[in-house]
C-alpha positions in Angstrom: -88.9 -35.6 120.3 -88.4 -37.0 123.9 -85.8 -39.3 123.0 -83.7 -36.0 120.9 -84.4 -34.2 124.4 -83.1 -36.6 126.9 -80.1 -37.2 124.1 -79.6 -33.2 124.0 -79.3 -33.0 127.9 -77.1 -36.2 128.5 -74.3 -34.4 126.3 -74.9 -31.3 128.2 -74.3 -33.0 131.2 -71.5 -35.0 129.5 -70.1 -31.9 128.3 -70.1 -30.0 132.0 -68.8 -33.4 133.3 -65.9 -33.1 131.5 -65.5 -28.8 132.1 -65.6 -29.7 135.9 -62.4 -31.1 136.3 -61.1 -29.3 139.2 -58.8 -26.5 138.1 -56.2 -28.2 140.8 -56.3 -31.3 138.9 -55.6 -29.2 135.7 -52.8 -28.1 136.8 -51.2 -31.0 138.6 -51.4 -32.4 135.3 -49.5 -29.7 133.8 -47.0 -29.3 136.4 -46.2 -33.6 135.7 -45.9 -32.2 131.9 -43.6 -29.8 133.3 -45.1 -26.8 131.6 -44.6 -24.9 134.5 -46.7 -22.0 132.6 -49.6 -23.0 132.8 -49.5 -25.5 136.0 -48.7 -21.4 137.7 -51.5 -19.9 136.3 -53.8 -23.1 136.9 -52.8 -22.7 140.8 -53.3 -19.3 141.0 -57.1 -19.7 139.5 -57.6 -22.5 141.6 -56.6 -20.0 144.9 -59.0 -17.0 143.4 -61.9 -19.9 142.5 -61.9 -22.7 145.0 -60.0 -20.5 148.3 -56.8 -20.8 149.2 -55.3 -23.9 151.1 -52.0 -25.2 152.5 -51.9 -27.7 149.8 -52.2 -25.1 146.9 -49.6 -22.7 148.2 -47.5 -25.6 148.2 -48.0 -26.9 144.7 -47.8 -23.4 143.6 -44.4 -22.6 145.7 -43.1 -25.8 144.2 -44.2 -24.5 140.5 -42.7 -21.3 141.2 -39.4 -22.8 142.4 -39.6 -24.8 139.0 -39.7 -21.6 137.5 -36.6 -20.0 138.9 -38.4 -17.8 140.8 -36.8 -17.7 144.7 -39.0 -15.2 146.1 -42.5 -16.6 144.7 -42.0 -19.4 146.2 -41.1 -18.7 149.7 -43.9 -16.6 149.4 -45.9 -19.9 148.6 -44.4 -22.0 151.2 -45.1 -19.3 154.0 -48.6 -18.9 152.7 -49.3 -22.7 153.0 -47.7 -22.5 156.5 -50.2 -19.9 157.5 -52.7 -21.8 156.8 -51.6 -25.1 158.1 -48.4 -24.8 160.5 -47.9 -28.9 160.1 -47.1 -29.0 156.6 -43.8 -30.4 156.8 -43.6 -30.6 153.1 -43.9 -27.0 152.8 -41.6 -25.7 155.8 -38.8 -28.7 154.4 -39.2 -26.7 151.1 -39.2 -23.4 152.8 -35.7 -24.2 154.3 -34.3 -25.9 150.9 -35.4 -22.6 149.1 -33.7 -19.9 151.7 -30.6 -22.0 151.6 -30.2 -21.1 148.3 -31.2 -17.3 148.2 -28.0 -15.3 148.1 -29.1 -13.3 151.6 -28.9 -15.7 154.8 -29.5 -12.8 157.7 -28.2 -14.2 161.1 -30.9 -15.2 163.5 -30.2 -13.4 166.4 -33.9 -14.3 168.3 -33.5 -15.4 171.9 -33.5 -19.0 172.6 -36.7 -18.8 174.6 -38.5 -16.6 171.6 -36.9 -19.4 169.1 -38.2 -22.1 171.0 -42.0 -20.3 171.7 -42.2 -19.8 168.2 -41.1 -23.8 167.3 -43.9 -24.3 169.8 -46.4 -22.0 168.4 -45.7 -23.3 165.2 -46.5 -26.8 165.9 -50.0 -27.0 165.5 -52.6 -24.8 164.3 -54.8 -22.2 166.5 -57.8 -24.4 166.4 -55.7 -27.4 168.0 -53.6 -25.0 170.5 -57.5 -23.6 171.5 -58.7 -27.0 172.1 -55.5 -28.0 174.0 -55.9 -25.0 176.5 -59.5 -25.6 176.9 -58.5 -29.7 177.8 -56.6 -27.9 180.2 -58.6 -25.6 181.9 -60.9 -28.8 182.4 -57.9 -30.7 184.1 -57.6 -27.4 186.2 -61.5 -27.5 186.8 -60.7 -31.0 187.9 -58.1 -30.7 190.5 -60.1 -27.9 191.6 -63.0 -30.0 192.5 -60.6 -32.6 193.4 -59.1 -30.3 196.8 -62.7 -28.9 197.7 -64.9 -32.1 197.3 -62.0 -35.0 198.7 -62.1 -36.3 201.7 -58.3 -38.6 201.2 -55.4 -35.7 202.1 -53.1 -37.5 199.7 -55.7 -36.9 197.1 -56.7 -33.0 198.1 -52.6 -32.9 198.0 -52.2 -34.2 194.8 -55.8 -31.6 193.9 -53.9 -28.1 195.8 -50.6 -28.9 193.4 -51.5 -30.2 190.4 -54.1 -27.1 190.2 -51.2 -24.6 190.7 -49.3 -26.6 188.0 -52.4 -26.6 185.9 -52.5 -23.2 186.4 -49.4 -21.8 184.5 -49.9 -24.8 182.4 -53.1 -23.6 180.9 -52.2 -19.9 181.3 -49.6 -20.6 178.7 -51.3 -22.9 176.4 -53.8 -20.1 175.9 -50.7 -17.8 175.3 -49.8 -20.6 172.4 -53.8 -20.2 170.8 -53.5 -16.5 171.0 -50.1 -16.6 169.3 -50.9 -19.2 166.6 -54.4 -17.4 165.8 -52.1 -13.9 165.1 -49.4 -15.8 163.2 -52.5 -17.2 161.0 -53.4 -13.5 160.3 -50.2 -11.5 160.7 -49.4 -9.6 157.3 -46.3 -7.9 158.9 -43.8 -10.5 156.8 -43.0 -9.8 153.2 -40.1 -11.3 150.9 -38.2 -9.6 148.5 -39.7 -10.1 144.8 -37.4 -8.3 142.6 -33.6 -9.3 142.0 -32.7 -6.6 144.3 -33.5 -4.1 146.8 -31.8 -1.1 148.3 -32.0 -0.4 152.2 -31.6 3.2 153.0 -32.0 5.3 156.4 -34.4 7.2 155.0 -37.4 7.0 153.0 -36.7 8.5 149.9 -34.7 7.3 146.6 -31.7 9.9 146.6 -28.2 9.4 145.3 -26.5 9.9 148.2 -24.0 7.0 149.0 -24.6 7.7 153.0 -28.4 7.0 152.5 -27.8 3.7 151.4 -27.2 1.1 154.2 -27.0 -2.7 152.3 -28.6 -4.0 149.3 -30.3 -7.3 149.9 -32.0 -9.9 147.2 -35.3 -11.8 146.0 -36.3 -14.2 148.7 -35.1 -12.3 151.2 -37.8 -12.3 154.4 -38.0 -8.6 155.9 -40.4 -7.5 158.7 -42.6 -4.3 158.4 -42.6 -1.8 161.1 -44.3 0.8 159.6 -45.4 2.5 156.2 -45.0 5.8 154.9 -46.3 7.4 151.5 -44.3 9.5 149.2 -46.7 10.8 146.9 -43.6 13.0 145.3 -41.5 10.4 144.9 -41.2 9.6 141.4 -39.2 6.1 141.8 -41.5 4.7 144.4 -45.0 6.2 146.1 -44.8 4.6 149.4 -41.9 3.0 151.6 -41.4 0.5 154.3 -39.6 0.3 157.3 -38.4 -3.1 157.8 -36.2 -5.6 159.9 -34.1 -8.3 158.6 -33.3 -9.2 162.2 -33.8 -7.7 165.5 -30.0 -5.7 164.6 -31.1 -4.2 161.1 -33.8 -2.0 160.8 -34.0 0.4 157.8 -35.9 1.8 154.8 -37.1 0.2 151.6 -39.6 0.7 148.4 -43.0 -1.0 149.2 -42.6 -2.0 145.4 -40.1 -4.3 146.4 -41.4 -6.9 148.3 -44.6 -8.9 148.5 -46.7 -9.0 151.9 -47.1 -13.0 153.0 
């Protein structure tokens, strides 16, 4: 009877051994099968199940990119840059992807925004945080350096490496602040359907002066702000979005996906 019990549980445990493969695994194996089906549906499980994580939304982008489906993937790829702004793999992707979409709006950001944001981008808020605290104690350090140094050269080298250290650290905690929002910012949204309509206002009419340009899936917009149209029969609520810092305008929320 022992022996049939001990037998019992070790195909139990055989048989959850086997279940246990990680859903990611599953569907790494059907994304090398190319059933891009499944190896989609396997990711997204995975997300819901295990958490998300930069590497997921990357396999997933690249599943959806398989697919023929522009806008899921940039989706993907900016989802796994959330998370982790290093993945190179993801932002190379990223770029491949938008080179292909049919919209390319004109960056018209500032240099010094453009190159912030490359900065901010570089790392991820944890790292930025610890580099402005690594900082503050070189600041601390020059600091004590002027007040407790008896060598002038040294008390020098204390006053102005402090007031460097300063601005130094001032803007490195700028950097953290800015990477921690980017980590949480759901202001972005692409464009998941074939097309989209921008009007000036918020309401579907068929009046040719409401409609400003149409733009297509993959496209990035920025939301402004929200409004609902509850008597709207075509779409219940509408955003007001930029494509760049020169158009602003009105589409339906149904539309896009929030990042």
């Amino acid at each position: 009877m022992k022996k049939n019990l001990i037998f019992f549980l070790f195909i139990c445990l055989t048989a959850f051994a086997a279940s246990a493969v990680s859903l990611g695994t599953q569907a790494d194996s059907a994304y090398s099968k190319e059933d891009y089906a499944r190896a989609a549906a396997l990711y997204e499980q995975s997300i819901a199940t295990d958490g998300p994580s930069s590497t997921a939304w990357y396999n997933l982008g690249n599943t959806y990119f398989r697919r023929d489906n522009p806008g899921k993937a940039v989706i993907c790829y900016m989802r796994a840059l959330k998370l982790d702004p290093t993945n190179e793999d993801a932002r190379q992707n990223l770029e491949f992807v938008r080179s292909r979409i049919q919209d390319r709006p004109e960056d018209d950001t500032p240099f010094v925004a453009k190159l912030h944001q490359s900065v901010v981008s570089s790392a991820t808020a944890n790292a930025w945080a610890w580099i402005a605290f690594a900082s503050f104690a070189l600041l601390c350090g020059a600091i004590a350096l002027y007040i407790f140094s008896r060598n002038v050269s040294l008390r020098k080298t204390g006053f102005f490496g402090g007031i460097v250290l300063i601005f130094v650290c001032a803007y490195l905690i700028t950097v953290a602040v800015n990477a921690a929002d980017n980590a949480t910012d759901s202001n972005f949204a692409v464009v998941t359907t074939p097309s989209s309509q921008l009007s000036s206002s918020p309401r579907a009419t068929g009046k040719s002066g409401d409609k400003i340009i149409t733009i297509h899936e993959g496209t990035t917009v920025e939301i402004v702000d929200s409004v609902d149209t509850p008597d709207d029969p075509v779409s219940p609520r509408w955003y007001n979005v930029k494509i760049n810092n020169g158009t602003k305008a009105w589409m339906r929320a149904s539309d896009v996906e929030r990042i």
